[in-house]
VEXDO-351141 format. One line per 4 residues: number of its first residue (from 1); for each residue x, y, z of C-alpha. Coordinates in Angstrom, 3 decimals. Layout:
residues N
NUM) X,Y,Z; ... $
This chain:
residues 603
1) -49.544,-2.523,53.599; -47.463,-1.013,56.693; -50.852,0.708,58.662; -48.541,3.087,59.954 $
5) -47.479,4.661,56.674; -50.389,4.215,53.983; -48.089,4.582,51.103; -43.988,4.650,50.874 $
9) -42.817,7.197,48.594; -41.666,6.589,45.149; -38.685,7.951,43.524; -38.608,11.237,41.506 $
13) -38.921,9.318,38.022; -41.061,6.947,39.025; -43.361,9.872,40.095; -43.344,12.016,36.803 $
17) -43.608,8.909,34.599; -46.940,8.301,36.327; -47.716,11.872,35.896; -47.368,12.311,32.626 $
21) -49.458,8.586,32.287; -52.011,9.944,33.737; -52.435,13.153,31.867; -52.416,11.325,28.861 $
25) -54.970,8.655,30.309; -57.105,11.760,31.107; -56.711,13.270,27.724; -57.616,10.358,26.119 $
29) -60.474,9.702,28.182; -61.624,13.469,28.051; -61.711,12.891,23.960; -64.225,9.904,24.309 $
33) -66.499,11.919,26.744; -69.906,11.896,25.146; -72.890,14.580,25.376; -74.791,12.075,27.393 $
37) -72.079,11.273,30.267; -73.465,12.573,33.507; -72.558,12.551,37.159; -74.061,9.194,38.668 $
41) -73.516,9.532,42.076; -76.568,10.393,44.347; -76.359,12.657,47.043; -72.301,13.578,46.520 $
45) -72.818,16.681,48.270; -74.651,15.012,51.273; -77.058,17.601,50.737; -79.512,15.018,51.984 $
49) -77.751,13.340,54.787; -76.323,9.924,54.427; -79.100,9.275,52.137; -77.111,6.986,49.493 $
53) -74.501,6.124,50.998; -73.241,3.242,53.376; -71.123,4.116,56.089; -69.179,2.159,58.884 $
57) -68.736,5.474,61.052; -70.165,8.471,59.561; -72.567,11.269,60.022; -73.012,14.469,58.133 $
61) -72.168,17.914,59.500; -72.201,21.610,58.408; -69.512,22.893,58.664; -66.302,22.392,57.265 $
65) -68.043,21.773,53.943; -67.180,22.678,50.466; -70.154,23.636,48.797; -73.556,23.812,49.634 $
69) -75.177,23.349,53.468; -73.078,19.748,53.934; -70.772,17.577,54.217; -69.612,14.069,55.386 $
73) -67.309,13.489,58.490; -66.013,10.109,58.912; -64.006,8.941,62.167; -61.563,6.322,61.964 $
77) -61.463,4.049,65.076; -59.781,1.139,66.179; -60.114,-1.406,62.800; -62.380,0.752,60.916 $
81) -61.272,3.262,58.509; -64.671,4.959,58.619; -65.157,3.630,54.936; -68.173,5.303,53.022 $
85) -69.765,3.804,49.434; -72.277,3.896,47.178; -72.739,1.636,44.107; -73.486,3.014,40.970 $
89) -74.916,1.360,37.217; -71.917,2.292,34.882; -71.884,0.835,31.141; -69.770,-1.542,29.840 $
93) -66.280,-0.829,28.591; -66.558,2.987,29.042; -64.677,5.943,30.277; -65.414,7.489,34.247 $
97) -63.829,10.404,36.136; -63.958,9.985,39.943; -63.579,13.196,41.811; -64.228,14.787,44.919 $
101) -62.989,17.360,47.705; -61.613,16.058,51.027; -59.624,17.528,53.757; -58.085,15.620,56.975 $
105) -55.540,13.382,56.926; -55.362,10.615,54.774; -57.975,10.971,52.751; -59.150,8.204,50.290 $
109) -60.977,7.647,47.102; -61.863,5.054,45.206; -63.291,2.718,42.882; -64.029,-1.055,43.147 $
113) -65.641,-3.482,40.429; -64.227,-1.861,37.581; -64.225,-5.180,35.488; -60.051,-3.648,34.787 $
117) -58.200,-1.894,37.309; -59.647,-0.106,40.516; -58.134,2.486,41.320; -58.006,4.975,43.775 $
121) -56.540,8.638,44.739; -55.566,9.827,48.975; -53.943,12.798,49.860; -51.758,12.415,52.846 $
125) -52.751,15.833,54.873; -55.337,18.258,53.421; -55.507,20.741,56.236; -57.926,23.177,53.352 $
129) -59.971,21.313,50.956; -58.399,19.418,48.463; -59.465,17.918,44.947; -58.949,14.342,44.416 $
133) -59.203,13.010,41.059; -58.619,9.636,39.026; -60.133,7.741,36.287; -60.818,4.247,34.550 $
137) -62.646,2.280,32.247; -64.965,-0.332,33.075; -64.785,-4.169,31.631; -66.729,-5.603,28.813 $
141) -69.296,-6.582,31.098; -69.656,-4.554,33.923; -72.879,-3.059,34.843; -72.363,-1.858,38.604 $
145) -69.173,-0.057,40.315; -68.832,1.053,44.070; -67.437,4.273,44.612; -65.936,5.204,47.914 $
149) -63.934,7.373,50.359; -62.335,6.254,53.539; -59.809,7.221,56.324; -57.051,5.568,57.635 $
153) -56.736,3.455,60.808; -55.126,5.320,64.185; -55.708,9.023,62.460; -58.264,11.683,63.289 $
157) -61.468,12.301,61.166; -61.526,13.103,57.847; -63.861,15.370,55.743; -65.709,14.915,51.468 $
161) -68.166,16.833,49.622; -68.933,16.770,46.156; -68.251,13.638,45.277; -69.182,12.701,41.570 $
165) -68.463,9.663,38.701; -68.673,10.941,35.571; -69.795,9.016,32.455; -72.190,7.365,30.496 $
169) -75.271,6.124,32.230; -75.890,2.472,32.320; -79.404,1.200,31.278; -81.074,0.820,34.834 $
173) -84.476,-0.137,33.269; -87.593,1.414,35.250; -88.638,1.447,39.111; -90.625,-1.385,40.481 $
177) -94.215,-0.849,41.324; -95.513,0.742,44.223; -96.350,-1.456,47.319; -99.858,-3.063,47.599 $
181) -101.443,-4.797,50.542; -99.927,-1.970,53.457; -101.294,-3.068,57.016; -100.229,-2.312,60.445 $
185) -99.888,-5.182,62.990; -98.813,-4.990,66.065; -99.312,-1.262,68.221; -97.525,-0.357,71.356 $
189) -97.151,3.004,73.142; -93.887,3.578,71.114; -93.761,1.656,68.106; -95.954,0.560,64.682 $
193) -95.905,-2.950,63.069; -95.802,-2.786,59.171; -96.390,-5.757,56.471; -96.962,-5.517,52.868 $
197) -97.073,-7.681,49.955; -94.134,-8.031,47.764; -93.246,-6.548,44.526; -91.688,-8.181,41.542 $
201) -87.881,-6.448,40.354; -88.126,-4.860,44.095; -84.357,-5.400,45.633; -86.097,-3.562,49.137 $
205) -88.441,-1.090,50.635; -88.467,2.756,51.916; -90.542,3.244,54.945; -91.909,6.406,55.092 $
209) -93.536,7.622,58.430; -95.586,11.004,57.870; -93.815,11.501,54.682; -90.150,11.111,55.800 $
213) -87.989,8.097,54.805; -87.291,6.407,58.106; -86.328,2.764,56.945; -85.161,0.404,54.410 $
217) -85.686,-3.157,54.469; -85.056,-6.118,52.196; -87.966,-7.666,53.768; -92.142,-7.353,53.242 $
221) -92.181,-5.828,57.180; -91.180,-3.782,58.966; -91.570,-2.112,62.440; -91.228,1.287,62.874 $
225) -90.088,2.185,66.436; -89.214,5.817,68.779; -92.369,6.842,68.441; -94.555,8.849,71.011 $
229) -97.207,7.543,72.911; -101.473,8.342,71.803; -100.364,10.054,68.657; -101.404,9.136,65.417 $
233) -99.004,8.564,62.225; -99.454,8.261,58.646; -97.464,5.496,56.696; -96.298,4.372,53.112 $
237) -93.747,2.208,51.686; -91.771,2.297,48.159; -90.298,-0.330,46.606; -86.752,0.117,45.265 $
241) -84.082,-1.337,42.795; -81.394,-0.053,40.930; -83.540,1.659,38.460; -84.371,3.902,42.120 $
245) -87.990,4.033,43.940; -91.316,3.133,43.327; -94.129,5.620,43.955; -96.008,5.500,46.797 $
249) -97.842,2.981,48.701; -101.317,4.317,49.566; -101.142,5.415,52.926; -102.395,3.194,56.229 $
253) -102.859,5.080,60.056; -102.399,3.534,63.459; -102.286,5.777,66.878; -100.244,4.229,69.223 $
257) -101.775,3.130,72.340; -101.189,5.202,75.715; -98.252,5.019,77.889; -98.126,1.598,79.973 $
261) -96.107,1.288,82.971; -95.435,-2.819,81.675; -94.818,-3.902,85.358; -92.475,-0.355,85.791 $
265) -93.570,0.079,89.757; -91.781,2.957,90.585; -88.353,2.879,89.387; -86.552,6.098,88.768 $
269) -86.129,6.645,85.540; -82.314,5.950,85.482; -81.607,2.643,87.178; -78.570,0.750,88.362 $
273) -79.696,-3.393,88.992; -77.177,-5.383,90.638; -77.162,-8.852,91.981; -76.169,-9.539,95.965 $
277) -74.543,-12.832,96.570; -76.715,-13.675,99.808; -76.948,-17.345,99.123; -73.014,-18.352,98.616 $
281) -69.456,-16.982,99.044; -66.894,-16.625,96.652; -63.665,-14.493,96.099; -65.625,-11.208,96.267 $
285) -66.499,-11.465,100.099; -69.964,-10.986,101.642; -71.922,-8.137,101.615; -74.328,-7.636,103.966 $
289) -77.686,-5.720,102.465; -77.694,-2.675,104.828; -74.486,-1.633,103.553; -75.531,-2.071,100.011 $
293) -75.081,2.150,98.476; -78.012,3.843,98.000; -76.847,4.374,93.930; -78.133,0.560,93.495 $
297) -81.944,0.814,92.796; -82.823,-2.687,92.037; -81.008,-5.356,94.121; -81.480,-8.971,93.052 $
301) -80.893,-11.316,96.199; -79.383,-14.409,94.324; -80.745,-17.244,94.072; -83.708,-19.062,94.682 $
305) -82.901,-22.481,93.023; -85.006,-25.904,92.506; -84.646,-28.912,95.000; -84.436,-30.778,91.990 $
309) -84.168,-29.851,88.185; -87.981,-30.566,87.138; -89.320,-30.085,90.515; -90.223,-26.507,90.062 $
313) -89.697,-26.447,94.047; -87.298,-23.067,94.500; -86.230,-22.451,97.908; -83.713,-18.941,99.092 $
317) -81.391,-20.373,101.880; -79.742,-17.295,103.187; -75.704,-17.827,103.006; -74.661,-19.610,106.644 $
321) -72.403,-18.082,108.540; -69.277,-20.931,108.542; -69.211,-19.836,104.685; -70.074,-15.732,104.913 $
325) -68.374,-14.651,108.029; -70.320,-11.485,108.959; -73.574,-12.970,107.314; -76.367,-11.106,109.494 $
329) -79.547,-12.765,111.485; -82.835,-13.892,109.320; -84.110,-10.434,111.523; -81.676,-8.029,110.293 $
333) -81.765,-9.246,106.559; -85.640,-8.475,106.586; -85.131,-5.012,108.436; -82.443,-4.494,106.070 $
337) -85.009,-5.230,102.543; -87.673,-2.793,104.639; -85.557,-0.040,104.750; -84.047,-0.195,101.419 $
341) -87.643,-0.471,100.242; -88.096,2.725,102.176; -85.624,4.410,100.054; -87.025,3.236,97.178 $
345) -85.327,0.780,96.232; -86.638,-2.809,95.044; -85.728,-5.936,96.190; -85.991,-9.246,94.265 $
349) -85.336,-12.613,94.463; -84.009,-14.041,91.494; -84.211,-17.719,90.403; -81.504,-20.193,88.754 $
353) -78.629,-18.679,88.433; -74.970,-20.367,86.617; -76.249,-23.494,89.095; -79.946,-23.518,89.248 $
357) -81.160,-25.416,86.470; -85.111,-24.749,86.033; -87.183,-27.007,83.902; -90.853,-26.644,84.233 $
361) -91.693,-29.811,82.186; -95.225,-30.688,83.838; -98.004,-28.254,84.708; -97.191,-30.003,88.329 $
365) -94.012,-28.544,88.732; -95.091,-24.945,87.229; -97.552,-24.720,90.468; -95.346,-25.511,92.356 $
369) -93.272,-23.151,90.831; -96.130,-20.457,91.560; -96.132,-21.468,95.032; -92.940,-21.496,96.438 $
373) -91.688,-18.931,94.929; -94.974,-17.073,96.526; -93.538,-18.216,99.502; -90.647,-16.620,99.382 $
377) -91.665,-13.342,98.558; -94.220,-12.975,101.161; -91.495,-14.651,103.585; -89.120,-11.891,103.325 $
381) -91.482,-9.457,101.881; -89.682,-8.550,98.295; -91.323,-6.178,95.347; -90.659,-8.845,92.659 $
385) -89.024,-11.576,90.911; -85.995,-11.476,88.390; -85.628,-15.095,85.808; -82.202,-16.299,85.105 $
389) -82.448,-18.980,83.709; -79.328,-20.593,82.378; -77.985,-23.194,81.052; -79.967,-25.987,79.431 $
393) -83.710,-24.022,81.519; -84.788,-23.475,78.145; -84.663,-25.061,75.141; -87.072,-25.331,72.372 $
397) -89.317,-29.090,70.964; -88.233,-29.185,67.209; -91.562,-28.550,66.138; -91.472,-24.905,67.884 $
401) -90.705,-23.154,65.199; -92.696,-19.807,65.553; -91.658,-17.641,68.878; -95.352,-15.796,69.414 $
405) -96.942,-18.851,69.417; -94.793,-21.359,71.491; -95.557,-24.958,71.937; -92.881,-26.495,74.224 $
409) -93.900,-27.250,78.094; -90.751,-25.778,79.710; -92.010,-22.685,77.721; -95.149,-22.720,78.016 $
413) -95.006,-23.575,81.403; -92.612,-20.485,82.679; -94.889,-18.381,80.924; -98.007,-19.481,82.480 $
417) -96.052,-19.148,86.197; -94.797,-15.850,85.545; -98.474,-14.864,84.329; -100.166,-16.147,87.308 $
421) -97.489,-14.416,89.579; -97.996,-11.050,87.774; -101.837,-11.621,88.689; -101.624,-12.501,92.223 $
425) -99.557,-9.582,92.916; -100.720,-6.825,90.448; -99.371,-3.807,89.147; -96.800,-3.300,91.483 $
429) -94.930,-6.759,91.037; -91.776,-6.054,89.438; -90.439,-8.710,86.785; -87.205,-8.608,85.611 $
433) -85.326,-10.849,83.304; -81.364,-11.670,82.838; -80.742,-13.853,79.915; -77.568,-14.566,77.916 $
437) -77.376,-13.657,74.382; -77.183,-17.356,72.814; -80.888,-17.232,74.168; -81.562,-13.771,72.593 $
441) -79.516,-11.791,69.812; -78.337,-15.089,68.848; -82.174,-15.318,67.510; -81.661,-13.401,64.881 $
445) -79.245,-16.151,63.165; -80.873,-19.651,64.799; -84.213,-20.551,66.570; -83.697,-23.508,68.061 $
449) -83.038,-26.739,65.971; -83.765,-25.186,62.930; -85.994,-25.683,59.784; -83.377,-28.756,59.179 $
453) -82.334,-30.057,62.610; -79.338,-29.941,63.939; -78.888,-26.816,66.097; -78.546,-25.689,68.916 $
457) -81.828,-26.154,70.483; -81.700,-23.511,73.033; -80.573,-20.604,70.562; -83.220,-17.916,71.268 $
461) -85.290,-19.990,73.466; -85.910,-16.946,75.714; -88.142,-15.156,72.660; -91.029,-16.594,73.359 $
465) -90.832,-15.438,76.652; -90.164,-12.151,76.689; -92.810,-11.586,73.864; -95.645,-13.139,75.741 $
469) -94.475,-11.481,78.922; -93.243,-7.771,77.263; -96.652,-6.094,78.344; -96.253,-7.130,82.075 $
473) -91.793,-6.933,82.177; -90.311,-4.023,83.964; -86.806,-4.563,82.897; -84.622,-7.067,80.364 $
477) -80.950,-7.114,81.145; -79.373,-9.625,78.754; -76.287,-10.560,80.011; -73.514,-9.049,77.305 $
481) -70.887,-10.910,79.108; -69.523,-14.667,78.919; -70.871,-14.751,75.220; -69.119,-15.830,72.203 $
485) -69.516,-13.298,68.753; -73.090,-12.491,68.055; -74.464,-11.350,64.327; -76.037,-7.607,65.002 $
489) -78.287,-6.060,62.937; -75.358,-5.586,60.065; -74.402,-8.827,59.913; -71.434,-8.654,61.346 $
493) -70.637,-10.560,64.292; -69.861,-8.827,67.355; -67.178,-10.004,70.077; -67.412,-8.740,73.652 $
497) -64.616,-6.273,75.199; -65.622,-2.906,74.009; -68.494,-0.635,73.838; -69.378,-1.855,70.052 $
501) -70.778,-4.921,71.422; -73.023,-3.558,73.739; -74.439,-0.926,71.075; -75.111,-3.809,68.831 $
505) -76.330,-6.039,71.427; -78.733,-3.013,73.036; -79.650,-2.071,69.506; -81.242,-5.140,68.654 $
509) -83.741,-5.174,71.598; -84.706,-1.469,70.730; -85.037,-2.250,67.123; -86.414,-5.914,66.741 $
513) -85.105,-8.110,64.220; -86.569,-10.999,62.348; -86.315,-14.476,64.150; -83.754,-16.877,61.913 $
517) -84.016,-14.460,58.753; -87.273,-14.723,58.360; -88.399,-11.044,57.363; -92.044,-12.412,58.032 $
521) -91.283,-13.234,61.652; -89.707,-10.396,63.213; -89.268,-9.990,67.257; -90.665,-6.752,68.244 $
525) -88.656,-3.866,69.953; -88.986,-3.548,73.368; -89.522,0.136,74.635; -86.229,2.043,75.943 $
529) -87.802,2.092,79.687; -87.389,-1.739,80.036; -83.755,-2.364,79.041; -80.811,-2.131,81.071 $
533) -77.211,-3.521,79.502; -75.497,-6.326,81.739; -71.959,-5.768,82.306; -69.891,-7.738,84.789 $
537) -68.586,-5.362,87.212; -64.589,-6.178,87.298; -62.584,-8.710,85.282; -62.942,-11.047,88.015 $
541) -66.861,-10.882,87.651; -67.292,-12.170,84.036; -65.312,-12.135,80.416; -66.388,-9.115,78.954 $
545) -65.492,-6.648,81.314; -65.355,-3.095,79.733; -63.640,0.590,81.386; -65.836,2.891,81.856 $
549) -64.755,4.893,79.582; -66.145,2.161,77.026; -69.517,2.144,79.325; -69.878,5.858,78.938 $
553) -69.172,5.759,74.762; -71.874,2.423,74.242; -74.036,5.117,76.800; -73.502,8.354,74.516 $
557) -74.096,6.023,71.371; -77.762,4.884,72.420; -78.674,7.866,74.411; -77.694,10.548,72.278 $
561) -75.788,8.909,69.176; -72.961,10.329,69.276; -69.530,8.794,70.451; -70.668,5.511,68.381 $
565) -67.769,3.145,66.906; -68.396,1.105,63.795; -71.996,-0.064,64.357; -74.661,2.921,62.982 $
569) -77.735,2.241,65.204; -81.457,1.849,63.719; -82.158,4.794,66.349; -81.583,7.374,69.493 $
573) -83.178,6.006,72.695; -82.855,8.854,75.313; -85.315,6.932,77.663; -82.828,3.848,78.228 $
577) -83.139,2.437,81.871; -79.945,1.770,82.785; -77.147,-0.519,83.912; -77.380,-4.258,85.298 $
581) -74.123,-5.951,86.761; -72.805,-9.466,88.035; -72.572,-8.159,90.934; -72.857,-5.875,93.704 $
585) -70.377,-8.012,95.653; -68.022,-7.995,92.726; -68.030,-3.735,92.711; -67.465,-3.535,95.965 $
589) -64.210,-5.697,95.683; -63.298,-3.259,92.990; -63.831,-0.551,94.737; -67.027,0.649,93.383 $
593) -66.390,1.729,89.907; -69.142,0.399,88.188; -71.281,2.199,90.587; -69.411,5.741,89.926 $
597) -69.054,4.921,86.394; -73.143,4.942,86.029; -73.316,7.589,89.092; -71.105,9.873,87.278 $
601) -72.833,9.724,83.647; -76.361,10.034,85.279; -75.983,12.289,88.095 $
């Protein structure tokens, strides 16, 4: 079908011949309409939000609406045609009427898994509300139908209400029981860990937090996340198939624990990170730190890297002059990291790097690790450390299977360092970390080699990391650049270039997600305060690169949930940190518009 004109128009005949079909399908289907036919569709008015209803890009508003307080407004964008469904359990070879109001234009609705013919009604501008209307009749055998009402790609938002299938009921057979076995796990300042045990006929679970639905899962856990700090909260889950929802689980309490600063030493709480090329030149020129803007609150001086691979030996040789022309004295760089930490600002060295390959593989090399990186922070006198690891730094044994309680040495190892850093400095030692999303969101799909070998073993390597380190990290800033299509939350894989793949990517962190599928080994959320999004800061910088208009939608979408594309995220995170970027150098060749981008949207 042409996407720029939904439907051609038929000739005169053609179009009364279908008419006068269709009344005569409708008369004939209004004859075998039986005192027990009844409107199946839950929630058509969206009297209760979205609640019923999948949607790619929807939200519910109130006003336009046709009846009642509400109404659903869907936004077309890009590929998606802001499609919204529900499926319903129709009976076998039986009549249905499918209405509903829209207005907008190009309007759709349908019906799909007829067991005959879907079908499916538009109107082409409906500047008032309109009625659409159609009808079918199921096959022999089918039990289930999805109803739904979409847009069209390119045009502006459309509008429904009062959407309704009417017919016989089909035999949906009774509600599973209600949950047993309801513990918490897991308690941070911001979010509650859930498990139960499961429930035979149960096709998923409502999580209810103080008696308001606030998840469903297919899984026996949950974690239930944007919560506020030292305040208790009362929780119960439902199981739920077609038949609809179980009662009740009885009810478990956890308080959430007070606010912790997790290694947050005094950043404001909007910050830009960027790294500063004071080790090598490239095509970006050098950039000496004094003239580094004030906007940049968290420089990363890059890199520290090993003498040797498994040495655990990291030494910071300061970029020499024949290859940074400008490059300024060992004297000036260190006045240079003292006034910026005057300002406020914090100053890191960060280790590895596209080039420096880290593998802690003895506990030798992780003190040594611990000591000269010491070194170099009392050297030059810097707030912290940032990892980036990259590469093949991390990978995972195949026997390391379970990312909370990790078993390789180059794992266990890096943790141990980073540990015994954290100690040695205390609360003010700031710890940042920059991995790539194979070592990350890609998690969510493979842990390493996998329960049958053969996988990548460095997919999600960094888990076990950031889990045992999450209490004492100030700020994760997964590099959403250079990365091939990553599975989100949905299940849809995500592809870098636009603001949808830093929702997803962000989303994930703030939500948790289970690790390889399994629902009874999920990856925590981290709190909004430690994540920034990575972003390369011109094309030159990184594949991936995104306008700022695109940086100021995936901002709106997290922040405040609104502007958001095709991805629907698990929740609103006002207190996000911020942006990272690849690099400071980079901006500066592109005349600073990453920097105004995040200057402008925060102020």
């Amino acid at each position: 079908m042409d996407r720029s004109r939904p439907l051609a128009r038929r000739p005169l005949v053609a179009l009364l011949t279908a008419t006068a079909l269709a009344a005569t399908g409708t008369t004939a289907l209004a004859s075998a309409a039986r005192a027990a036919d009844a409107d199946l569709v839950r929630n058509g008015g969206f009297e209760a939000g979205l609640d019923g209803w999948s949607c790619t890009a929807g939200t519910t508003v109130n006003a336009p609406v046709h009846s009642g307080s509400s109404a659903l407004r869907a936004t077309p964008a890009g590929a998606d045609n802001a499609r919204c469904s529900q499926t319903v359990t129709v009976k076998p070879d039986s009549p249905y009427t499918l209405s509903g109001h829209v207005r907008g234009g190009y309007v759709y609705l349908g019906a799909s898994g007829t067991g005959t013919t879907d079908v499916s009604t538009w109107a082409q501008s409906a500047p008032d509300w309109q009625r659409l209307t159609t009808t079918f009749r199921t096959g022999p055998s089918t039990t289930r139908v999805t109803v739904y009402t979409h847009g069209w790609y390119g045009t502006g938002a459309y509008h429904a209400d009062d959407i309704s299938l009417v017919g016989p009921g089909g035999e949906t057979g009774q509600p599973p029981a209600p949950p047993t076995g309801l513990k918490t796990g897991t308690v941070t300042s911001t979010s509650v860990a859930l498990s139960w045990s499961p429930v035979a006929g149960a096709t998923g679970y409502a999580v209810y937090r103080d008696g308001t639905k606030v998840r469903t899962v297919n899984g026996t856990s949950a974690t239930v996340s944007g919560l506020s700090p030292s305040t208790a909260y009362a929780f119960q889950v439902a199981a739920v198939n077609d038949a609809g929802e179980s009662a009740r689980s009885a009810t478990v309490t956890a308080t959430t624990t007070a606010p912790d600063s997790g290694g947050d030493s005094g950043l404001p709480p909007r910050a830009l990170v960027g790294y500063l090329h004071a080790s090598f030149a490239n095509g970006s020129g050098y950039t000496r730190l004094a003239d580094v803007p004030d906007s940049w609150d968290v420089i990363d001086l890059a890199f520290g890297e090993p003498t040797t691979v498994t040495s655990g030996d990291i030494r910071f040789d300061r970029c020499p002059a024949s290859e940074c022309p400008g490059v300024e004295s060992d004297a000036e760089f260190k006045a240079a990291i003292k006034a910026k930490q005057a300002a406020g600002k914090k100053v890191l060295i960060s280790i590895g790097g596209q080039n420096g390959q880290v593998q802690l593989t003895t506990t030798a090399a992780r003190d040594m690790f611990v000591t000269s990186v010491s070194k170099i922070i009392d050297e030059y006198g810097l707030d912290g450390l940032d990892i980036d690891f990259e590469g093949h730094s991390l990978s995972l044994n195949a026997d390391d299977t379970d990312f909370r309680n990790p078993k390789t040495p180059v794992i266990v190892n890096l943790i141990s360092a980073l540990k015994t850093l954290k100690a040695k400095y205390g609360d003010g030692f700031v710890l940042t970390m920059a991995p790539e999303t194979f070592f990350v969101q890609l998690g969510y799909q493979y842990y390493g080699t996998g329960k049958w070998g053969g996988q990548d073993p460095r997919a999600g390597a960094y888990l076990p990391v950031i889990h045992a380190l999450r209490d004492d990290l100030t700020l994760l800033h997964v590099q959403d650049y250079n990365s091939g299509p990553i599975m989100g939350l949905d299940n849809q894989y995500h592809s870098m270039g636009g603001a949808d793949f830093h929702i997803a990517m962000t989303d994930m962190l703030l939500t948790g997600f289970p690790v390889a599928g399994d629902a009874n080994n999920v990856f925590p959320p981290l709190r909004a305060d430690q994540v920034a999004i990575g972003m390369p800061a011109t094309p030159n910088a990184g594949n991936g690169h995104v306008s700022p208009a695109e940086v100021t939608k995936a901002l709106d979408c997290l922040t405040k949930r609104t502007n958001c594309g095709s991805y629907a995220t698990h929740g609103t995170w006002p207190g996000l940190r911020g942006l990272m970027t690849w690099s400071i150098n980079w901006d500066r060749f592109g005349g600073w518009e990453f920097q105004r981008t995040f200057d402008g949207y925060f102020g």
